[in-house]
C-alpha positions as a Markdown table, in Angstrom:
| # | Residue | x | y | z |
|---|---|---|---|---|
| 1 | Unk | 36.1 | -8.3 | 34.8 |
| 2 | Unk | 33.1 | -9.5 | 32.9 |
| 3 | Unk | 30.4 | -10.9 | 34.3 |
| 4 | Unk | 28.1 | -13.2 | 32.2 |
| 5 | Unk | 24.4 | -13.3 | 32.5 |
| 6 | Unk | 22.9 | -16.4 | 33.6 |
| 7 | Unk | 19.7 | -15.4 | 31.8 |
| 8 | Unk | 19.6 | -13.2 | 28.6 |
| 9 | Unk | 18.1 | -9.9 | 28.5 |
| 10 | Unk | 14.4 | -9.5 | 27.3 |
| 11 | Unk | 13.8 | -8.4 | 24.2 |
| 12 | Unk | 12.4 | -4.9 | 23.6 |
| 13 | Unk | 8.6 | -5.7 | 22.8 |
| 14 | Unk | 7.6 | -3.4 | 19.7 |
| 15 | Unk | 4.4 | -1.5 | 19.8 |
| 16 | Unk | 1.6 | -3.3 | 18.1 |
| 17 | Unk | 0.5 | -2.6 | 15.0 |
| 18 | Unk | -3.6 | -0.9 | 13.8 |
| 19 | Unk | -3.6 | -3.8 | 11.6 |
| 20 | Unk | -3.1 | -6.5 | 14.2 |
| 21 | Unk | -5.9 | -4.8 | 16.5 |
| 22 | Unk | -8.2 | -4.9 | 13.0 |
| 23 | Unk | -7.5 | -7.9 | 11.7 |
| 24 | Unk | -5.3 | -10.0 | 13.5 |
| 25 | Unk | -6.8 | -13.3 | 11.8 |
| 26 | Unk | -6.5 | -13.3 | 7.8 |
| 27 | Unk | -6.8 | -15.7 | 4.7 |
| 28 | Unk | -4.1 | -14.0 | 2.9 |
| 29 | Unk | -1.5 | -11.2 | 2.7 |
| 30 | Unk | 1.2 | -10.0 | 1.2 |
| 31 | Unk | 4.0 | -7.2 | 2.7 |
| 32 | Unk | 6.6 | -5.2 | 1.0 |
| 33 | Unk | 9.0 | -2.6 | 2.1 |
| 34 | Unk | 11.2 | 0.4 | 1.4 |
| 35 | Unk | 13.8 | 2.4 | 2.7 |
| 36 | Unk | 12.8 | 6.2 | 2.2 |
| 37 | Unk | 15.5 | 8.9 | 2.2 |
| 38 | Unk | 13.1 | 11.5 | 4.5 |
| 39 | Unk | 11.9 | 11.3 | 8.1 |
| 40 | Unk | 8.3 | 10.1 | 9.3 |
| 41 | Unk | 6.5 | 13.1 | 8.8 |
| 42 | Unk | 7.1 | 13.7 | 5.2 |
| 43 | Unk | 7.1 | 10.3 | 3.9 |
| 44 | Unk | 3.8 | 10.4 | 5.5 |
| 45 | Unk | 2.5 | 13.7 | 3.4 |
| 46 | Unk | 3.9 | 11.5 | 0.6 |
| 47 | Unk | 2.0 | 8.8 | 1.7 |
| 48 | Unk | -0.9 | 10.6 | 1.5 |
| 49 | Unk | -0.4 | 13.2 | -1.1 |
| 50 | Unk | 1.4 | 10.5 | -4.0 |
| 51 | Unk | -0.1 | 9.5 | -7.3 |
| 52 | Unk | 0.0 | 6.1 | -6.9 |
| 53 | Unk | -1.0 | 5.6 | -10.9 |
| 54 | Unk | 2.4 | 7.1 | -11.8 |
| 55 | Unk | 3.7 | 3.8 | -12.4 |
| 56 | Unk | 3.7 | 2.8 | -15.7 |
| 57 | Unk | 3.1 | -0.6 | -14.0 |
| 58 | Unk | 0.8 | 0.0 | -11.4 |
| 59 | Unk | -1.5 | 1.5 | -14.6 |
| 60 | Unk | -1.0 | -1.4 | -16.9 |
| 61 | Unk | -2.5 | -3.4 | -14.1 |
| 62 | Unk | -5.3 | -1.3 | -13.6 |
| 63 | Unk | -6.5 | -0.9 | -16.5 |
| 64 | Unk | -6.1 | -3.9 | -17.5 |
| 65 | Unk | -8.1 | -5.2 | -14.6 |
| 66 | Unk | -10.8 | -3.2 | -14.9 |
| 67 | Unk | -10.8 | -3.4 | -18.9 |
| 68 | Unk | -14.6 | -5.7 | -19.1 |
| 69 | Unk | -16.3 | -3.2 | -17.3 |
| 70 | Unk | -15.3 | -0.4 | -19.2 |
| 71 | Unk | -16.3 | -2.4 | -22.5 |
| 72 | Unk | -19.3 | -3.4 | -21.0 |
| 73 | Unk | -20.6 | 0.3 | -19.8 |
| 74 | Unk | -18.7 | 2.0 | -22.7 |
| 75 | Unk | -17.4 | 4.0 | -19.8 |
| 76 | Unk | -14.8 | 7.5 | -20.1 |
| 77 | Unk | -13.5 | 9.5 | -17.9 |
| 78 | Unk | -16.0 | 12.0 | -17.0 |
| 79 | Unk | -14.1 | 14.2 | -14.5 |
| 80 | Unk | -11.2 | 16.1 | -15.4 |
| 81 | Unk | -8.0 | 14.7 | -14.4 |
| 82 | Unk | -5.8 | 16.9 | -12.0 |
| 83 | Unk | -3.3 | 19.5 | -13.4 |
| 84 | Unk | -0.5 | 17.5 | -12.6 |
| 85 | Unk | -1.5 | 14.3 | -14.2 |
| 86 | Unk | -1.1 | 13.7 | -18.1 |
| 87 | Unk | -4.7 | 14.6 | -19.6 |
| 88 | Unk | -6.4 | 11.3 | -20.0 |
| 89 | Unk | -4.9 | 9.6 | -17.0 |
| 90 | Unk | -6.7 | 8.9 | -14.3 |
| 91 | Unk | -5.1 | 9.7 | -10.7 |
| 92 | Unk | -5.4 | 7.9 | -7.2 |
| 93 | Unk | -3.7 | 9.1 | -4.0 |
| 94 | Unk | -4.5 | 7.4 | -0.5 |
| 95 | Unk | -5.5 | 11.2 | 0.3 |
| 96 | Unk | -8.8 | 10.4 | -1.6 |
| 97 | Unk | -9.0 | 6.5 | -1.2 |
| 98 | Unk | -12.4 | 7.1 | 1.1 |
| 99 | Unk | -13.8 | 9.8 | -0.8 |
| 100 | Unk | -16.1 | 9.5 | -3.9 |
| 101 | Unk | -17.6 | 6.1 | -4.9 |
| 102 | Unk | -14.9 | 3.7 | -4.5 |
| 103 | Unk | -15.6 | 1.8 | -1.4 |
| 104 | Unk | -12.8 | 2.4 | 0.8 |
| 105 | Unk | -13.2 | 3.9 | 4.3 |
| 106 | Unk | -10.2 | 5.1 | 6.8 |
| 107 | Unk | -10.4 | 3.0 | 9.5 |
| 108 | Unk | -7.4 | 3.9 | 11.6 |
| 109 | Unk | -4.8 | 7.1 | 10.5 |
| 110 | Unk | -2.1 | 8.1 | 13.2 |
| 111 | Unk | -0.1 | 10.8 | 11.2 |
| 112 | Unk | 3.9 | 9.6 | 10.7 |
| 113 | Unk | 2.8 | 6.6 | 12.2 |
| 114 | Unk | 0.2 | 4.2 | 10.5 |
| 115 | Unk | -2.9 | 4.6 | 7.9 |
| 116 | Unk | -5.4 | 1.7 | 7.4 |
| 117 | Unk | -8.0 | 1.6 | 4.8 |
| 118 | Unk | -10.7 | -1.2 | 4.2 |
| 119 | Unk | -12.8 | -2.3 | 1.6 |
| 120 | Unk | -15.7 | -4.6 | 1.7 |
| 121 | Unk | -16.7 | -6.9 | -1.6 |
| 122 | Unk | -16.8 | -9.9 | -4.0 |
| 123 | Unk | -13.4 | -8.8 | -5.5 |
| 124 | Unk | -13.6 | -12.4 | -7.4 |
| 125 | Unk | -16.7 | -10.4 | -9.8 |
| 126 | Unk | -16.1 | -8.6 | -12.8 |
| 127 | Unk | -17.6 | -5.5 | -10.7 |
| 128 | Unk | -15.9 | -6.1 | -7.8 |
| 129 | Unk | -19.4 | -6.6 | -5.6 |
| 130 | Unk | -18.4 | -3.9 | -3.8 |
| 131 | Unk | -20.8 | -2.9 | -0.5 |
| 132 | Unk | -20.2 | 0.6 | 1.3 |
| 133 | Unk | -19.8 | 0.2 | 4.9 |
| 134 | Unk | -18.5 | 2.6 | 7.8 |
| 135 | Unk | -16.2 | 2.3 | 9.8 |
| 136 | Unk | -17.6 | 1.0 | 12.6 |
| 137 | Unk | -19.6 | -1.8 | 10.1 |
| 138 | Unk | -16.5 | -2.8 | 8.6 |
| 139 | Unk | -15.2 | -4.5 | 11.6 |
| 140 | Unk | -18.5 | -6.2 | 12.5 |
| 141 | Unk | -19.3 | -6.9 | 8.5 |
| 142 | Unk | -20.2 | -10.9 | 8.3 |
| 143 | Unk | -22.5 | -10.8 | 5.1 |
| 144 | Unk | -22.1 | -14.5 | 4.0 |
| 145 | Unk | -19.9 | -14.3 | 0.6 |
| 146 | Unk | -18.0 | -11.9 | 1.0 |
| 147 | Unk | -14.5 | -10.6 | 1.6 |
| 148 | Unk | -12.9 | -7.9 | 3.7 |
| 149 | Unk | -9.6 | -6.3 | 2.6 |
| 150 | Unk | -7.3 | -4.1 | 4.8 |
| 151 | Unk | -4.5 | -1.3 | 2.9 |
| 152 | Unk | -1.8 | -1.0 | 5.7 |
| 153 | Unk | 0.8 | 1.7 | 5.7 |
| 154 | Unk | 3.1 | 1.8 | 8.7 |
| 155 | Unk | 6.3 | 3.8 | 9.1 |
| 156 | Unk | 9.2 | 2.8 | 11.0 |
| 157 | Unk | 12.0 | 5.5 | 11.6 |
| 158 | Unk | 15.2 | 3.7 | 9.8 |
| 159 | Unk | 18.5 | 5.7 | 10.9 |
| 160 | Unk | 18.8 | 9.6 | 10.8 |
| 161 | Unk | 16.9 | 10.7 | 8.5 |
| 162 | Unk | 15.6 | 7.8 | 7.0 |
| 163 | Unk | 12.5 | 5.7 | 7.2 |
| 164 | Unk | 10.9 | 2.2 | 6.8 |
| 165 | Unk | 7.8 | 2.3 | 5.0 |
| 166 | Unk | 5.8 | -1.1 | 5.1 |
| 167 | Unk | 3.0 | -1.9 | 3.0 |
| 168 | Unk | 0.3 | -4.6 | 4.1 |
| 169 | Unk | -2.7 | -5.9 | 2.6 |
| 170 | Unk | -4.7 | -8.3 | 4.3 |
| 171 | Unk | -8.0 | -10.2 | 3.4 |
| 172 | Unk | -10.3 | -12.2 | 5.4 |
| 173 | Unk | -13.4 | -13.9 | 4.1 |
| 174 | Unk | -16.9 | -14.1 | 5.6 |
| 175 | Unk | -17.5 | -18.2 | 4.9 |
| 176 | Unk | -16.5 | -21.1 | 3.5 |
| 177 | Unk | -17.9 | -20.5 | 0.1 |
| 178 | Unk | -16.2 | -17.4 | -0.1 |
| 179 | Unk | -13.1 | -18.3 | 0.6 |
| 180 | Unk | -13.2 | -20.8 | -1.1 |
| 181 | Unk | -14.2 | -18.3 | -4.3 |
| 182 | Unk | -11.5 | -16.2 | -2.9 |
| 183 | Unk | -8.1 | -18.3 | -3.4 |
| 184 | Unk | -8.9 | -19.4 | -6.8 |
| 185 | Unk | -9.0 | -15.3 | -7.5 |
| 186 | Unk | -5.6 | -14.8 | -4.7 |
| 187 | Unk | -4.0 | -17.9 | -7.3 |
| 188 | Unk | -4.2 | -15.0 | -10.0 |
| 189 | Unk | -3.9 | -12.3 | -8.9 |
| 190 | Unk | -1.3 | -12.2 | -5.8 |
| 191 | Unk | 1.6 | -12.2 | -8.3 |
| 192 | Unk | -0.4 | -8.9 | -9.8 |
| 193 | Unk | -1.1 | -7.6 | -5.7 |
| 194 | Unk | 2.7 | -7.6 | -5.3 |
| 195 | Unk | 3.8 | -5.7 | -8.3 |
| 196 | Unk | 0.8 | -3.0 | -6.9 |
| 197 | Unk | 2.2 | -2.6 | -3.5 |
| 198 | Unk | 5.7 | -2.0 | -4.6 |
| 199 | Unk | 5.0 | 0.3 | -7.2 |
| 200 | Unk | 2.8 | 2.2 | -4.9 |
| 201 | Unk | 6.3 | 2.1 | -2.7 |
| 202 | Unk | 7.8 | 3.8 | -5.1 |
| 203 | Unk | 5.7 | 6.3 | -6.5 |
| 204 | Unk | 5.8 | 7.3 | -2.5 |
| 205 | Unk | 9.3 | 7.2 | -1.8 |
| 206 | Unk | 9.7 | 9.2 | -5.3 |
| 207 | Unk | 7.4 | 12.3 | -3.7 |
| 208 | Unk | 8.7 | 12.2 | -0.8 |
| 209 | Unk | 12.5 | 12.7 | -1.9 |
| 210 | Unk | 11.1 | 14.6 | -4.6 |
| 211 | Unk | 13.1 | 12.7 | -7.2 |
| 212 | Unk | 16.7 | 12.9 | -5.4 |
| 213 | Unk | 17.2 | 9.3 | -5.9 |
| 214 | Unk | 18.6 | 8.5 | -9.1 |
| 215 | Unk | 16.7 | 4.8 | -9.0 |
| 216 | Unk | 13.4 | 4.8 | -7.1 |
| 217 | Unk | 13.6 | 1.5 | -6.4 |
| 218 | Unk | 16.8 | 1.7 | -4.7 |
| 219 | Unk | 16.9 | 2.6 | -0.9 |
| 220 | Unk | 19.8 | 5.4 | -0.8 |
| 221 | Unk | 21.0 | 8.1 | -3.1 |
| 222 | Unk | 24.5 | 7.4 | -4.8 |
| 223 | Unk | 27.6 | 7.5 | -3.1 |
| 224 | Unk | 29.3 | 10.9 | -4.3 |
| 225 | Unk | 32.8 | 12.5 | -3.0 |
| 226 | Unk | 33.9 | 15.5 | -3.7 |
| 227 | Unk | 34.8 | 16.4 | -6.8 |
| 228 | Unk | 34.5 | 12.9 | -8.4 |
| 229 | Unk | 32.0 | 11.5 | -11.0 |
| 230 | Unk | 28.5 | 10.3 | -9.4 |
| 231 | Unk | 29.3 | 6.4 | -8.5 |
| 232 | Unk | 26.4 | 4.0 | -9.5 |
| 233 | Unk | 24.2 | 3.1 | -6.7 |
| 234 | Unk | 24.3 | -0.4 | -5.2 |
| 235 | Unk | 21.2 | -2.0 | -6.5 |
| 236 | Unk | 19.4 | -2.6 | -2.9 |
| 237 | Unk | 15.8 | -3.7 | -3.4 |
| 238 | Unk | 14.3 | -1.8 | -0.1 |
């Protein structure tokens, strides 16, 4: 015999998320995710490890981007560009997002798990108005006129073998004036923020299944049987 509940069963709460405990109150975001084809571990190394300015897109947008200042400091490349990057082409991995000059600070890294990165500026400036900050300052930073932004990468395992790689970006401003500076520039440029995060998606899941899925953007390799031609993937958007 089956016995009915009078009351439904609770719902499994999930464990909450670096980003949440960071920033749990934001002025604007935006999410994607995809299904990798490796387990938590590696698609972390890939997380870490993957030239993220592989995509043809993801460097259109860049460069594009950051074109005024470049005219304006008649600025080249002065270091020399990894060996396994095109010669002229700059690279950028998460591996070295705090290093160097460009403003971003770990703030949270639990390997397989999550990875948070923040950056502190006037993004709405030609420059970027970028201001260098620790860990530790950039959750206390309350400079009037400016804006905080949070990188989120948290993995999720997805089946056997498999996992869910989200990624997050959050901003929060400082004031009034700056936020108000700040969703004329999020009008522009979230369409442009999107395309970023999935194309670093891809360039991630691409290292971490080392190329075995015949469209990156898909979430699983093709269907194959033995013996038979290689059947066309079904086009999934992870």
């Amino acid at each position: 015999m089956t016995r009915i509940q009078d009351q439904p069963s609770p719902v499994p709460t999930s464990p909450r998320l670096l980003i949440d405990e960071v920033m749990p109150w934001f002025d604007a975001n935006v999410v994607q995710h995809i299904v990798v084809n490796a387990d938590a571990g590696e698609t972390y190394r890939a997380v870490l490890d993957a030239d993220l300015m592989d995509n043809r897109m993801t460097h259109l947008m860049v460069t594009v981007r950051d074109l005024p200042n470049r005219l304006r400091a008649g600025a080249h490349p002065t270091e020399e560009p990894p060996d396994d990057t095109e010669p002229g082409r700059p690279a950028f991995r998460m591996r070295d997002a705090a290093r160097g000059n460009s403003g971003w600070v770990v703030l949270r890294d639990e390997p397989g798990v999550e990875l948070l990165a923040g950056l502190v500026g006037q993004f709405w400036h030609r420059d970027y108005g970028i201001v260098p900050v620790s860990p530790e300052e950039f959750v206390s930073f309350d400079r009037p006129g400016y804006a905080k932004t949070l990188a989120g990468l948290a993995l999720h395992p997805h089946g056997e073998g498999r996992t869910l790689l989200t990624y997050e970006s959050r901003s929060v401003c400082t004031d009034a004036p700056a936020r108000r500076r700040f969703a004329t520039y999020w009008l522009v440029l979230r369409p442009f923020v999107r395309l970023m995060l999935r194309g670093a998606l891809v360039s991630m899941k691409r290292h971490a299944e080392h190329g075995a899925t015949a469209r990156p953007t898909t979430s699983f390799a093709p269907l194959r049987t033995v013996g038979s031609t290689p059947q066309e993937p079904t086009p999934t958007d992870g």
